[in-house]
C-alpha angles and dihedrals in degrees: 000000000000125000114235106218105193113177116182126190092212086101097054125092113247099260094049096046095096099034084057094048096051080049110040100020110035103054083062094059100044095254105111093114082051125113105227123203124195156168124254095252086052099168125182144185127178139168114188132184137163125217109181093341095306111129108217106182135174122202145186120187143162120230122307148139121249116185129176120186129195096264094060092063121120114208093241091051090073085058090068129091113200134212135187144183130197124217101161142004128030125259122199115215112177106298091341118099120197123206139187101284087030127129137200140196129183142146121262097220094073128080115240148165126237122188116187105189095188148027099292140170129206143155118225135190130212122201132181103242098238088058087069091037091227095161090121096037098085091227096176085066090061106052100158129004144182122219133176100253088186102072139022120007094341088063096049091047088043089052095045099052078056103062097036091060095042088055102030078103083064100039138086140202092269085064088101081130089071096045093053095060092045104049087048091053083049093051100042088054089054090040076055092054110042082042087059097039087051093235098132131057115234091248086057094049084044084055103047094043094051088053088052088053089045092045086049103048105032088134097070106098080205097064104132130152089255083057096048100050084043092065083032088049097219135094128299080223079064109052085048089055098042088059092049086097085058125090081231142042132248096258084044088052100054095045091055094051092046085051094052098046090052086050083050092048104044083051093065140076093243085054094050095059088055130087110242089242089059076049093062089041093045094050095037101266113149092222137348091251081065096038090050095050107044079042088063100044087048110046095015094250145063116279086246090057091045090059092052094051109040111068126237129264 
């Protein structure tokens, strides 16, 4: 299970506080590269831990100043996508105000400037890119959003962080299911905004969203791209077309997610405890003869020698 690492300032005599907090807190939140300005009754409290390589922090902080300018980029920082969720107090980034119920996405790859006016407190999450699949997203254009974390999508994510940082005492490294859901609440609030903001096209925001409902039911041996535009409520004619822009095609897609979700699961300790046949029925496969052929063509080896291989997780 993950190890919740919590630091305070309250120990740490005035002229130190700061000092401490560039050293112990800021690492933790990946803004170590970061200048920090302060005033001179700088206070700070943060708890951090990481399930699956997923960040989940909570913060309270008096007011202060964070920038971070191009130069201080580190190449694995562009990979990050950040989330962050407002319960009291108000920041300031460029044009964009954040209040209590508020909630904010960017990109860390990008430099920015917060300003928190006041004593606030927050929970953040930080995701590898690729673990909400945003290759098609334009994030750069988004470098930083506000969303209404009070009401829609951005309720329910804001609930589940929640919950998942309140029980990460009680989780463990199998928990990928979690993370899923997650990731896909993540990715619907960002679909909201860059709907809004008019940065995607709606075959993009068709195709996104098809690849949410595939992501979310992979275990339905009856996942097809009718079913999909049914949920979707457009044409199949649409969904083919949505993916044109794809190296793959929607069937393709959803093989090789199944695929990779087989490969994820094999690798943890839940999926060790599994036959390889409860792993095809648990990732969609028809039947394990199919889910060990298409494994092998795949990955170069049986599902069983993949699980000897790759370590667990």
């Amino acid at each position: 299970m993950p190890e919740v690492t919590s630091f305070s300032t309250a120990d740490v005599r005035g002229p130190y506080k700061a000092a401490a907090w560039r050293k112990h807190a800021m690492p933790l939140t990946r803004d170590s590269l970061s200048s920090l300005y302060y005033s001179r009754d700088f206070d700070g409290e943060i708890e951090h831990a990481t399930l699956n390589g997923i960040a989940f922090i909570k913060g309270k902080v008096t007011p202060h100043r964070v920038v971070r300018e191009s130069r201080s980029l580190d190449d694995g920082q562009d990979n990050m996508i950040g989330l962050v969720l407002l319960e009291h107090g108000s920041t300031q980034s460029g044009s964009i105000r954040m209040c209590a119920g508020d909630g904010s996405i960017f990109c860390e790859g990008q430099p920015y400037s917060v300003d928190v006016p006041e004593y606030s407190e927050y929970t953040s999450v930080r995701l590898p890119r690729h673990v909400v699949d945003m290759a098609s997203l334009e994030v750069d254009r988004l470098p930083l959003r506000s969303f209404d974390a009070t009401r829609g999508a951005g309720r329910i994510l804001s609930n589940m962080v929640a919950s998942v940082f309140h029980e990460l005492p009680r989780l463990n490294e199998s928990s990928w299911d979690i993370i899923l859901g997650l990731s896909q609440l993540l990715k619907a609030c960002i679909l909201s905004i860059a709907t809004e903001d008019h940065t995607l096209s709606s075959r993009s925001v068709i195709r996104d969203r098809a690849k949410a409902y595939i992501n979310l039911h992979l275990r339905y041996p009856e996942l097809s791209p009718t079913r999909i535009a049914q949920a979707l409520r457009c044409s199949t004619r649409y969904i083919h077309k949505a993916f044109e822009t794809e190296d793959i095609s929607v069937s393709e897609y959803i093989l090789r997610q199944r695929l990779n979700s087989s490969r994820q699961l094999l690798s943890t300790r839940e999926g060790a405890r599994l036959t390889i046949t409860d792993v095809a029925m648990a990732c969609g496969f028809s039947s394990s003869t199919q889910f060990s052929r298409t494994f092998r063509k795949e990955f170069g080896m049986s599902p069983r020698e993949g699980r000897q291989r790759w370590p667990i997780r």
